[in-house]
N, C-alpha and C positions, 0 to 999 in steps of 0.2 A: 490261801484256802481255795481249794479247787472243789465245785460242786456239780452233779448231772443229774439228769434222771437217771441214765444207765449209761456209769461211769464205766471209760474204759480203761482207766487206771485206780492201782489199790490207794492212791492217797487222795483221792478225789467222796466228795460225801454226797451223799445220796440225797439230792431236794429237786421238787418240783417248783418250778422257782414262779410257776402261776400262783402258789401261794405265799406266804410268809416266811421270808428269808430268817433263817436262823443266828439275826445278827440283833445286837442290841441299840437301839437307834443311839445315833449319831456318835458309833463306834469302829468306823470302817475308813480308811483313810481313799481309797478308789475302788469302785467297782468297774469290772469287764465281762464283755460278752460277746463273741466273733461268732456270725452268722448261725445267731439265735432268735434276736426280735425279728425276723421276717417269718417264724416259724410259730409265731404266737398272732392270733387275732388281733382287734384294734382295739379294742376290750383289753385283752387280756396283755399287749403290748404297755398301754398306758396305765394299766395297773402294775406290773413293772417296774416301770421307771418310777412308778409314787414310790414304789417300796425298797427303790434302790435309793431314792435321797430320803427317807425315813432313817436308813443304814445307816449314810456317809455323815463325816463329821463337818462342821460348817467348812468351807472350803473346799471341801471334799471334791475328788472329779469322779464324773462317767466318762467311760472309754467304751462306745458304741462304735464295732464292725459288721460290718453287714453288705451285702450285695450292692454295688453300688449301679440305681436304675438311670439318672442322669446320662453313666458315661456308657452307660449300654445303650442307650436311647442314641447318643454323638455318634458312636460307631458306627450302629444302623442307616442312620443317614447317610455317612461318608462313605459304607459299603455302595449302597444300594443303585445309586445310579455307573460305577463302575461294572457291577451284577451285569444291572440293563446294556451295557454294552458291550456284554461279553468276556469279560477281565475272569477267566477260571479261578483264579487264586480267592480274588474278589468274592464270587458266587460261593466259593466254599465257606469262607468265611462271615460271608453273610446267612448260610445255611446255619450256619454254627450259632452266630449271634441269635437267630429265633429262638434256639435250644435253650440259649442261656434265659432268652425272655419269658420264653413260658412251658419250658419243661417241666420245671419242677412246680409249678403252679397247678398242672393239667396231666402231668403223669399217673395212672392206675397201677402199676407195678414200679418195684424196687429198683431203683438206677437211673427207670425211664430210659428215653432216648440219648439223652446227655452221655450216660455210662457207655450204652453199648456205640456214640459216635468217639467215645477217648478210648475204647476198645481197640475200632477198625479203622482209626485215623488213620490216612495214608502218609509216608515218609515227610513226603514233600508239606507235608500241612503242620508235624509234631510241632515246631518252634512257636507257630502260632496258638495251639492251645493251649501249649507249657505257658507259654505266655498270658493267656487269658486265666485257665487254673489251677496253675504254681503247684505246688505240693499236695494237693487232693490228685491232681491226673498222674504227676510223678510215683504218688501210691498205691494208685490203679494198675498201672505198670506194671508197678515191682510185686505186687500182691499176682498179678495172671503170671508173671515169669518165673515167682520164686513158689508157686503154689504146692502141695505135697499133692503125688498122687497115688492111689490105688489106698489101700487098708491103713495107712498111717492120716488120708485124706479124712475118713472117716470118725476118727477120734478125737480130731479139734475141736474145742468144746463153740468157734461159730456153726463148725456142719451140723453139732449137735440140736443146735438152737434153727440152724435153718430147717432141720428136718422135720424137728416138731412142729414150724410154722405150716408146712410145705404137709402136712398130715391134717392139721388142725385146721386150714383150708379147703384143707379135701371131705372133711367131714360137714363144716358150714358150708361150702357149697352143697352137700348131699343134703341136709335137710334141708335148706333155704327152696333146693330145686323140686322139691317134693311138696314143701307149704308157699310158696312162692312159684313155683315156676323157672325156666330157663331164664330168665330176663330181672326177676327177683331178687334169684342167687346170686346173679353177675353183682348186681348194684349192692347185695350185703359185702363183698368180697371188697369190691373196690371204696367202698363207705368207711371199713373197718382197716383199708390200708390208709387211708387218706386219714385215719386217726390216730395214727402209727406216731408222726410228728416229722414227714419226712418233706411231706409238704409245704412250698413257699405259700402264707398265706396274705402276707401283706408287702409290696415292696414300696423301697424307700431312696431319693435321692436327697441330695442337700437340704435343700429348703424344706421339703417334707419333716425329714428327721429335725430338722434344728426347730419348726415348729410344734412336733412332739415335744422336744424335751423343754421348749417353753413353756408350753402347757403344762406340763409336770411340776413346776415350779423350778427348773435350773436356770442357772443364768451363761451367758459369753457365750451360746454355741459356737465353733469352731473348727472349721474342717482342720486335719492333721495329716503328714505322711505315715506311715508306718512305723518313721523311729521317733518322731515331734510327740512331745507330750506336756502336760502343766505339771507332771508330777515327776521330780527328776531322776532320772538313773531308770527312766520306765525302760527305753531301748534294750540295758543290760536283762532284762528279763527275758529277751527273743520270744516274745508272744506273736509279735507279726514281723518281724523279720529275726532274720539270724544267717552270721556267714557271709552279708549283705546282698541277702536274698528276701525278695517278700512272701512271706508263706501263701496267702491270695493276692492277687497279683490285681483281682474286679473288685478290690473291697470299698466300701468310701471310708473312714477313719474318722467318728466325730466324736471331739469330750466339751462337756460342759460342767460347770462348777456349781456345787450345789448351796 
């Protein structure tokens, strides 16, 4: 049972999962969710998790994906003083690592920096950010190369959606800058993007996470790979890997038993 706020498939069910799962407690044999709780408050994170072991049947596991900030942090370091001495490869790559740290934390528009640097990545750098973001950049890609242009661009029901955004901003800036001012409008604009949910609001490494989901009431946290799980035949399901490829490549992988 696949659930979103704004599913982008027809079998997936329409929940805001800040409220009340549509499950009956202790009826659910695992729940999952790939980089989703960094996009929920710390509030609204550890209400979550209450309500994903309310779900689960005793034994039950969570399967929590999420950015993982520890080995962003390892990287940073073992860039940096290469950076300092000049290493190119190096310096890019550490330019890249800040993106991952806090682009999407700090970004006011759509994609941020992050989007347009897997944009304009140069040749010589692709391996490495495939590397860092697996099948979102491999997406990006194919979404700029295989894109429709001229009047057929027009009719896909995203341009539709982006146009009415891209109108609908234009008009809240016009009043905001009118009752508010130039500097007003800006901050309703960017207020009401950052409420959008595109936003990282909380990140999480190991220890972090595993003391969440203590808190919660689970028990064993557990780091995992991508195909390890307590619940068997999870791999056959190619949620995070498939082909034996990791779909996020920065993820951290933790389940705990409820």
């Amino acid at each position: 049972m696949n659930v979103d706020l704004h599913p982008g498939v027809a079998c997936a069910r329409v929940v805001d999962v800040r409220k009340t799962l549509p499950f009956a407690t202790r009826s659910v044999d695992m729940c999952y969710s790939s980089h989703l709780l960094e996009h929920l408050s710390a509030s609204e994170a550890m209400a979550f998790l209450a309500e994903q072991r309310r779900v689960l049947k005793p034994q039950g596991v969570i399967r929590i994906v999420v950015p993982d900030l520890g080995e962003l942090c390892r990287t940073f370091a073992a860039l940096q003083p290469r950076a300092l001495a000049g290493d190119e490869q190096a310096s890019y790559e550490l330019e890249y690592t800040y993106l991952e740290l806090f682009d999407q934390a700090t970004r006011t528009s759509p994609g941020g920096e992050l989007y347009a640097a897997w944009l304009a990545c140069p040749a010589e750098h692709r391996g490495f950010v495939e590397q860092r973001a697996g099948d979102e950049y491999r997406a990006a890609i194919a979404r700029r190369e295989n894109a429709p242009r001229g009047f057929s661009a027009l009719l896909r029901p995203y341009a539709v959606r982006r146009a009415w955004r891209v109108v609908r901003e234009r008009l809240i800036r016009g009043a905001g800058r009118a009752l508010l001012g130039r500097r007003g409008a800006e901050a309703v604009r960017e207020g009401l993007f950052r409420a959008t949910g595109e936003i990282h609001r909380v990140m999480y490494d190991e220890a972090r996470l595993a003391r969440r989901l203590l808190a919660a009431g689970f028990q064993r946290p557990t780091r995992m790979t991508a195909t390890e799980s307590h619940l068997p035949g999870f791999a056959g399901f190619g949620l995070d890997a498939a082909e034996g490829r990791v779909r996020k490549p920065d993820s951290l992988f933790m389940e705990a038993v409820a």
